[in-house]
GUPAKE-397302 format. One record per residue (C-alpha): residue in three letters; y negated, z, x negated. Coordinates in Angstrom, 3 decimals. Example, Ala and Ser with C-alpha at 12.3 -4.5 7.8 and 13.67 -1.06 7.14 Angstrom:
REM residues 2
+------+----------+----------+----------+
| rest |       py |       pz |       px |
+------+----------+----------+----------+
|  ALA |    4.500 |    7.800 |  -12.300 |
|  SER |    1.060 |    7.140 |  -13.670 |
+------+----------+----------+----------+
REM end
This chain:
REM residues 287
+------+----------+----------+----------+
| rest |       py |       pz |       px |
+------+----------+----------+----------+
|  UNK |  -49.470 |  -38.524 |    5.694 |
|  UNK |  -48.953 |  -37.757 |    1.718 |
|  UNK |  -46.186 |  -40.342 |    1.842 |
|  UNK |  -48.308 |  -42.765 |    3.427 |
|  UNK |  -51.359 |  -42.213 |    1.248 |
|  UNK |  -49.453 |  -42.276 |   -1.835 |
|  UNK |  -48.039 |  -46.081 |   -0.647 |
|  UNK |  -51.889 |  -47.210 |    0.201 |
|  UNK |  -52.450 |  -46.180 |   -3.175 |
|  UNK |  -50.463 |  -48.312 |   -4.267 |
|  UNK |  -50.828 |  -51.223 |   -2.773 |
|  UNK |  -54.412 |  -50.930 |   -3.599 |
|  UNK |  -53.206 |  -51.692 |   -7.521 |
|  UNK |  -52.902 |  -56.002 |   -6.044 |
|  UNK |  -51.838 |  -56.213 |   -9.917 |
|  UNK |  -48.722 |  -54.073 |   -9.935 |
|  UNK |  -47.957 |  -53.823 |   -6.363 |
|  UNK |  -48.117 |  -56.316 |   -3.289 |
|  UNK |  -46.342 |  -55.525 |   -0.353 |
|  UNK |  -47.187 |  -54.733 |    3.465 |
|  UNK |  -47.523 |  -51.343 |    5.254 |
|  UNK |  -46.344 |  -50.860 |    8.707 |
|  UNK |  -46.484 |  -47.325 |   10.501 |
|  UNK |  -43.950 |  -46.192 |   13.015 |
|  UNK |  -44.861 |  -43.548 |   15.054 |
|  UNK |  -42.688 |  -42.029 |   17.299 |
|  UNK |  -43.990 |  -39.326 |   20.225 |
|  UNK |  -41.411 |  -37.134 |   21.310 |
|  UNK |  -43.972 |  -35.565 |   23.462 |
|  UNK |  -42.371 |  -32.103 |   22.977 |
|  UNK |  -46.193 |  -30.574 |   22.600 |
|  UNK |  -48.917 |  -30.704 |   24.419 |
|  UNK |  -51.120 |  -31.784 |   21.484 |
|  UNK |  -48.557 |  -34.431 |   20.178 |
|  UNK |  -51.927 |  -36.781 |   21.076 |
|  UNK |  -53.268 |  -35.410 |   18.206 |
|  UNK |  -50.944 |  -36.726 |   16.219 |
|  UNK |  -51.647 |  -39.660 |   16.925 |
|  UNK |  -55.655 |  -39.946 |   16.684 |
|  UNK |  -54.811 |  -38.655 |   13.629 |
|  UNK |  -52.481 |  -41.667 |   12.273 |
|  UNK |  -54.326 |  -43.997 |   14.199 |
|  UNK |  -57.701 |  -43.444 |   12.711 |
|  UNK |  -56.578 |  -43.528 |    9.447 |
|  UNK |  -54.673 |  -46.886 |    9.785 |
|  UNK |  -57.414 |  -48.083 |   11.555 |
|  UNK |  -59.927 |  -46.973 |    8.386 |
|  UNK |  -57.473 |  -49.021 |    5.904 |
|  UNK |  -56.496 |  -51.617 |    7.684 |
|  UNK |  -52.659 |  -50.987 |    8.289 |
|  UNK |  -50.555 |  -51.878 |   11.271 |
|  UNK |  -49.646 |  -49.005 |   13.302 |
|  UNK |  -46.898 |  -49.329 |   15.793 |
|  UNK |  -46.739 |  -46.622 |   18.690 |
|  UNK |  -43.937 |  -45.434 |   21.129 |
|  UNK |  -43.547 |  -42.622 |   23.358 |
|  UNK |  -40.522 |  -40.867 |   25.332 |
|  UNK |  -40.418 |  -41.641 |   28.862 |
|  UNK |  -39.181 |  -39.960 |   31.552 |
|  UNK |  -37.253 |  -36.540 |   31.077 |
|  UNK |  -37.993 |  -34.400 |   27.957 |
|  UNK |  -34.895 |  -33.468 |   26.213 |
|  UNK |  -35.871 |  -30.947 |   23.195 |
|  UNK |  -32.524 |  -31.288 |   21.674 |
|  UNK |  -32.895 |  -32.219 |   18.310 |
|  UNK |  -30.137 |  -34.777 |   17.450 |
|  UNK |  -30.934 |  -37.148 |   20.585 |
|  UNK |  -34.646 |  -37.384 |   19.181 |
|  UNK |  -33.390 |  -38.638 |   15.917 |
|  UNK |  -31.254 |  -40.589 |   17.719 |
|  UNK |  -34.446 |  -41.977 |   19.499 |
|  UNK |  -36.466 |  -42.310 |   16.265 |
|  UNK |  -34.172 |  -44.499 |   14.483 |
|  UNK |  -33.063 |  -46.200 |   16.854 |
|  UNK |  -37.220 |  -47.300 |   17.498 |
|  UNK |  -37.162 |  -47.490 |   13.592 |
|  UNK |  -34.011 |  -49.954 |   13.088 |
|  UNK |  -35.921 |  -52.648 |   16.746 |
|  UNK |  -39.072 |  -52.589 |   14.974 |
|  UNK |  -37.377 |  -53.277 |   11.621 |
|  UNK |  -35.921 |  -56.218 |   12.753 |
|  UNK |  -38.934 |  -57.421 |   14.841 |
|  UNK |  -41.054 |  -57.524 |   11.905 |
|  UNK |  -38.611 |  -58.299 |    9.084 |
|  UNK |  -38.916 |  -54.916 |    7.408 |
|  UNK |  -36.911 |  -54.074 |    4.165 |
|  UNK |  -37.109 |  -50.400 |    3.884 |
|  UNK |  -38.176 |  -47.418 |    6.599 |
|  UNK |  -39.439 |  -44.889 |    4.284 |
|  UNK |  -39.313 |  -41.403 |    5.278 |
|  UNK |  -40.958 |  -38.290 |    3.658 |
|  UNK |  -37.795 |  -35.902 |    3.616 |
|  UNK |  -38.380 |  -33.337 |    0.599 |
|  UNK |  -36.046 |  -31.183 |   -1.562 |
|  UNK |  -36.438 |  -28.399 |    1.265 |
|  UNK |  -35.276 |  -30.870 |    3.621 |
|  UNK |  -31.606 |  -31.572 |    1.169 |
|  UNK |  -31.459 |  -27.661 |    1.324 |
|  UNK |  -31.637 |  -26.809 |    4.881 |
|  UNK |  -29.303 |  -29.520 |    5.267 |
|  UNK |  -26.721 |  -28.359 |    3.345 |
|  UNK |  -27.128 |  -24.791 |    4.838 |
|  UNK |  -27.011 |  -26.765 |    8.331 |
|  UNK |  -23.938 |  -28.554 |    7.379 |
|  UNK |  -22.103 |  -25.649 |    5.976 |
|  UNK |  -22.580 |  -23.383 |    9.170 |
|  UNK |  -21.797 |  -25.675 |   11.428 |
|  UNK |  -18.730 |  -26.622 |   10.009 |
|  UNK |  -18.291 |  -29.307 |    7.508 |
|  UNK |  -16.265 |  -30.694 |    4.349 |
|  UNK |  -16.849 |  -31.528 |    0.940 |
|  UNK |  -19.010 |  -34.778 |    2.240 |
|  UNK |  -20.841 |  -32.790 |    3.933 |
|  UNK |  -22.111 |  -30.676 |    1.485 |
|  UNK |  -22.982 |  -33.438 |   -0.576 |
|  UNK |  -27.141 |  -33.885 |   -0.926 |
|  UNK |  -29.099 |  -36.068 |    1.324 |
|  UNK |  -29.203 |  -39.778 |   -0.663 |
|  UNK |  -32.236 |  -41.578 |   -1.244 |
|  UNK |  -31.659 |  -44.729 |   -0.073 |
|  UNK |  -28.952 |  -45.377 |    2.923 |
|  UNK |  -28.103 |  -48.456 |    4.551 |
|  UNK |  -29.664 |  -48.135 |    7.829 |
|  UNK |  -28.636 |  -51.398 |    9.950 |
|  UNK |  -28.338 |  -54.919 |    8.560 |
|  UNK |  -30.423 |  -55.674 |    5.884 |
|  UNK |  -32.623 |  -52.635 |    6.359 |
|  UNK |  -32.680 |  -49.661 |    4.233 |
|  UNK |  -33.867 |  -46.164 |    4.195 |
|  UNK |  -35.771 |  -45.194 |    1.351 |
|  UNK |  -36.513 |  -41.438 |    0.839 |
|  UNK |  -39.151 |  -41.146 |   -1.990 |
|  UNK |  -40.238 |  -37.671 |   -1.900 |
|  UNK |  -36.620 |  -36.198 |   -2.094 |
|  UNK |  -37.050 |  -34.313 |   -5.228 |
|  UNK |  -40.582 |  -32.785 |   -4.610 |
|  UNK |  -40.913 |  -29.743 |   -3.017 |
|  UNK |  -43.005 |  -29.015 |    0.400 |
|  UNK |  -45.479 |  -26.984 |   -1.851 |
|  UNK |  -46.674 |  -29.666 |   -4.196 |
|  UNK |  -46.663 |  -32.057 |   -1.258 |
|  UNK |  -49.589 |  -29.907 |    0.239 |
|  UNK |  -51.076 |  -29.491 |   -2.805 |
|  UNK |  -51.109 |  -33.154 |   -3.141 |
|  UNK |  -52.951 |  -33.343 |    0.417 |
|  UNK |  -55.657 |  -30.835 |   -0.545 |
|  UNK |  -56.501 |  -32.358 |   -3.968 |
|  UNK |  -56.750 |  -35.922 |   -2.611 |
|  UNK |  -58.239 |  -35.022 |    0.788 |
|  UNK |  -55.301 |  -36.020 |    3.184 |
|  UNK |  -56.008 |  -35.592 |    6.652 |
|  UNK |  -52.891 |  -33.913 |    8.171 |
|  UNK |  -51.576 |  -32.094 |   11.108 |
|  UNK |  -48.673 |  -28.860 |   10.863 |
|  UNK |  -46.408 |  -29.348 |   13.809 |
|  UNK |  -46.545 |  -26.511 |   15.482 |
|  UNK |  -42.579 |  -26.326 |   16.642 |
|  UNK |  -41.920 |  -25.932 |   12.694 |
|  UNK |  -42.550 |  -21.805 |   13.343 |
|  UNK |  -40.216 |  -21.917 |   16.332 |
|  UNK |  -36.870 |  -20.807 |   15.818 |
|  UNK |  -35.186 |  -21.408 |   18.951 |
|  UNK |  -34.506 |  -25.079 |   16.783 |
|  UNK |  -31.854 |  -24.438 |   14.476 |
|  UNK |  -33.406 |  -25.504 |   11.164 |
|  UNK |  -36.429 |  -23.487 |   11.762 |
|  UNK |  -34.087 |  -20.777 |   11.708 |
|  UNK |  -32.297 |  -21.326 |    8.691 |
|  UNK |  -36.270 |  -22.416 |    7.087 |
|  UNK |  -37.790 |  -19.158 |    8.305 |
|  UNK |  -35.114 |  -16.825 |    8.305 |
|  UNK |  -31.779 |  -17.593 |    6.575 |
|  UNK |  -33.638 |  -19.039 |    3.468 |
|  UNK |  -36.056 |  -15.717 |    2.798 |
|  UNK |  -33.303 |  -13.696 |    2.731 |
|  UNK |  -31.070 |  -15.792 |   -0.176 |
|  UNK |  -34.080 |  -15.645 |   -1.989 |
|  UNK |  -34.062 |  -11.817 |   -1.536 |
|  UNK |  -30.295 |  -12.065 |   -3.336 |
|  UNK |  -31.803 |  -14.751 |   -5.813 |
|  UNK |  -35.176 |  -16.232 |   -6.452 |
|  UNK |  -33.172 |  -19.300 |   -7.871 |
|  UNK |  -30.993 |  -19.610 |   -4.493 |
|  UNK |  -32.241 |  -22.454 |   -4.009 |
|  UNK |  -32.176 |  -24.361 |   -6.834 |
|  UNK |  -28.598 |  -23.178 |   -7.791 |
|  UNK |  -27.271 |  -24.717 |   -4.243 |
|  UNK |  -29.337 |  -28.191 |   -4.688 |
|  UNK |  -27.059 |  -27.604 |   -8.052 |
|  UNK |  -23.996 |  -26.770 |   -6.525 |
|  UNK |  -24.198 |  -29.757 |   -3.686 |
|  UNK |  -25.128 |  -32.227 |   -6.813 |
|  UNK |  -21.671 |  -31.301 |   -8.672 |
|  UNK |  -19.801 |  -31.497 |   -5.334 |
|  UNK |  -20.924 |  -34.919 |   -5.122 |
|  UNK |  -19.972 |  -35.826 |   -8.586 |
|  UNK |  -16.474 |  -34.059 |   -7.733 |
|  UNK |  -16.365 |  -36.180 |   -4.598 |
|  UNK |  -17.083 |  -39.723 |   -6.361 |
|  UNK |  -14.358 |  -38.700 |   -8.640 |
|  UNK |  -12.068 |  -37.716 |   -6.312 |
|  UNK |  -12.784 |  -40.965 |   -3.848 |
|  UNK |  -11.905 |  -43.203 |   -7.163 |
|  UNK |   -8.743 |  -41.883 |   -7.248 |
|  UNK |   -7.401 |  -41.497 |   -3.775 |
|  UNK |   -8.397 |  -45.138 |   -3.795 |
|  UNK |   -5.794 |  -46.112 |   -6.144 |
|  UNK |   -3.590 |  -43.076 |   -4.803 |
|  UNK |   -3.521 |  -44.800 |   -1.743 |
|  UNK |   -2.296 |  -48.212 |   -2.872 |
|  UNK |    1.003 |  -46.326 |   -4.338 |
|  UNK |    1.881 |  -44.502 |   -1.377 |
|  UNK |    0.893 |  -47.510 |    1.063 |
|  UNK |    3.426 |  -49.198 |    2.840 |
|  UNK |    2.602 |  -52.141 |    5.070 |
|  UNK |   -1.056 |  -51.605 |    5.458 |
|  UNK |   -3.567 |  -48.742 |    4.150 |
|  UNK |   -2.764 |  -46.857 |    7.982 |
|  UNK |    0.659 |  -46.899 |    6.729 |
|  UNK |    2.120 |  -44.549 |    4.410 |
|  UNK |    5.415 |  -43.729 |    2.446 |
|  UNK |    6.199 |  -39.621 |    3.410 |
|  UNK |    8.616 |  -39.333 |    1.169 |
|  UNK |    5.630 |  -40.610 |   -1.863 |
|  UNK |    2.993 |  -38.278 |   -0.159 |
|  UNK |    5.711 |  -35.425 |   -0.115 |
|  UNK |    5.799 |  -35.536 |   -4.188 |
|  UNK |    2.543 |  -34.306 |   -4.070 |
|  UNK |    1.280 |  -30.874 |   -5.167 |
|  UNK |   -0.020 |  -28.897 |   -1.800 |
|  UNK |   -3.475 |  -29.111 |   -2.809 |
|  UNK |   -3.819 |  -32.866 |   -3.396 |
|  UNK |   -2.039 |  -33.568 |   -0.103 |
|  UNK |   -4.869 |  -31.238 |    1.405 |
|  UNK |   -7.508 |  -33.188 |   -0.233 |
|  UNK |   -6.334 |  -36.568 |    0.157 |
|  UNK |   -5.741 |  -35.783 |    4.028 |
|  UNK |   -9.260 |  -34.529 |    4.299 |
|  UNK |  -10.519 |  -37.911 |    2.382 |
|  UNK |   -7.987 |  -40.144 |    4.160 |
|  UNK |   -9.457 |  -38.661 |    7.624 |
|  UNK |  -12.932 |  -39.217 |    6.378 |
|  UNK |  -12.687 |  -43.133 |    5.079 |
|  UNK |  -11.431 |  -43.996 |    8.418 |
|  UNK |  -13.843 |  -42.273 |   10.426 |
|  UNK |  -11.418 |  -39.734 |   11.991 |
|  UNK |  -13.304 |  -36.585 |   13.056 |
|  UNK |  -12.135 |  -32.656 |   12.470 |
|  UNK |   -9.934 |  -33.418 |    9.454 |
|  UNK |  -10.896 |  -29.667 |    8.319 |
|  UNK |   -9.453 |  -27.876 |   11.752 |
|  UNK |   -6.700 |  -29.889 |   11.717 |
|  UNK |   -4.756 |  -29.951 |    8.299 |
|  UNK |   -2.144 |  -27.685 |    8.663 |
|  UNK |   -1.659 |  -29.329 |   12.120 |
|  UNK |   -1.368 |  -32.523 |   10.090 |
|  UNK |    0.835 |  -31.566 |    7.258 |
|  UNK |    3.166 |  -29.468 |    9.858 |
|  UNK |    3.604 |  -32.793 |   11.380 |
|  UNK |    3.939 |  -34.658 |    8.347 |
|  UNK |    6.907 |  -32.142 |    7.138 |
|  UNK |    8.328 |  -31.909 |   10.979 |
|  UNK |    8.588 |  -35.758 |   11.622 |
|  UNK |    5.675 |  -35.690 |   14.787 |
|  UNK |    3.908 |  -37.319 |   16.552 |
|  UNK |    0.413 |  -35.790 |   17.168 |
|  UNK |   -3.173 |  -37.305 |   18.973 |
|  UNK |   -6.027 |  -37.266 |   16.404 |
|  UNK |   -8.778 |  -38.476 |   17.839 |
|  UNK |   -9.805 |  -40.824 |   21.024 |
|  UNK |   -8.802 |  -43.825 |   18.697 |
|  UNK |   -5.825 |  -42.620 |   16.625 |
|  UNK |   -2.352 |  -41.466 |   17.069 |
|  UNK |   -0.164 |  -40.126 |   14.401 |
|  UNK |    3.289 |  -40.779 |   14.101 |
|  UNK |    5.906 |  -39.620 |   11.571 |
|  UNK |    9.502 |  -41.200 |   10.938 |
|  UNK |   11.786 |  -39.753 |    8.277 |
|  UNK |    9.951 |  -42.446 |    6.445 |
|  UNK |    6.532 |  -43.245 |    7.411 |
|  UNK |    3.431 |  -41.783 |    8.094 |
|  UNK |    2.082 |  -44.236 |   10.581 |
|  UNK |   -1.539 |  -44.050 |   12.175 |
|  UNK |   -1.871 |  -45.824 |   14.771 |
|  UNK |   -4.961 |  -47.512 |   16.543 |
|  UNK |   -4.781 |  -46.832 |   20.969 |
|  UNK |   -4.334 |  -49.673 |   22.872 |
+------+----------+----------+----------+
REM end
């Protein structure tokens, strides 16, 4: 509602700004008084003339939290082409790039992963999401909506920690606090110099691959990749994996480099099969 608010703002300035507002509202319809939500968006819309656009789930509620994004953006991206739409802005905050990262980093993840949440990603075709409250923090958001008089509604699944990042909001993050008021700050910190380390990194491999290539960039010289120190082969494995979309690149690279040094051949993934000659590293695609 801040985020929205803050864009009718603008638009109200015809001099500076001129462009149109379109609200996507999604009802998951895991509460009861999800309607709510939606009197509340609708009367405001309806009070400054913008064009609301409403869908529900149907059928059997599934609270599982990665099939209602799925669901969200996949509404987002139909309407977005329907009505030529150049950016879906949502109103993820700093928490948001923290609990993230804490997300990531339990459940198992790479360098990548730990890299902050960007502001704008390519979303499908033409369309873009834009994230313009990333570096504010939930706090001044609500003060925001107090000062200026923003109607809004706390969802009340936010307390409930049977969802995962209500756990790591409402428990896990108290308690690094506890071991640092700056926690948070210093891993927002941390994640922004991994990504720095990982744009470095990504330049090179680039042009590392190109000297160990053979026939193709799936195709690599062992005997070149062998040269290497033990800790760039790890990393360029991990960022080779990751470039061509090959899942579980952490789990698996001693698996990997045992079959790299062993002349194997090993299944990767549901699309890719490895296989090593005393002179190639070879991945190829399943027919």
């Amino acid at each position: 509602m801040v985020l929205l608010d803050i864009f009718n703002k603008l638009n109200e300035d015809k001099d500076n700004f001129n462009f149109r507002i379109y609200v996507l509202h999604y009802n998951h319809k895991w509460r009861k008084d999800s309607n709510l939500d939606f009197k509340l968006i609708k009367n405001y819309c309806s009070k400054k003339n913008i064009k609301l656009i409403y869908k529900e789930s149907s059928g059997k509620i599934k609270k599982d939290e990665e099939t209602a994004r799925e669901q969200r953006y996949s509404f987002f991206t139909q309407q977005a082409k329907k009505y030529k739409l150049k950016y879906i802005c949502t109103a993820h905050h700093k928490g948001d790039k923290l609990e993230t990262i804490l997300f990531r980093l339990a459940r198992g993840t790479g360098p990548n992963g730990l890299s902050p949440i960007k502001g704008f990603r390519e979303l499908s075709g033409k369309v873009k999401i834009f994230r313009p409250l990333l570096n504010v923090w939930k706090k001044d958001i609500l003060k925001y909506a107090i000062k200026n008089k923003v109607p809004y509604r706390e969802d009340k699944t936010n307390l409930d920690v049977i969802y995962k990042r209500n756990l790591v909001r409402r428990k896990i993050l108290p308690l690094l606090r506890k071991i640092n008021p700056e926690a948070e700050n210093n891993i927002l910190a941390f994640s922004d110099l991994v990504y720095s380390q990982n744009t470095t990194l990504n330049n090179y491999f680039s042009w590392l691959l190109k000297k160990i290539q053979i026939d193709s960039p799936l195709s690599l010289n062992r005997k070149k990749f062998l040269k290497l120190d033990y800790h760039t082969q790890t990393a360029f494995i991990y960022w080779f994996f990751t470039i061509n979309g090959i899942k579980g690149a952490v789990s698996k690279i001693n698996i990997i480099r045992d079959a790299i040094l062993n002349q194997k051949k090993i299944d990767l993934s549901k699309k890719y099969i490895m296989n090593v000659t005393a002179n190639k590293i070879m991945f190829d695609i399943k027919k």
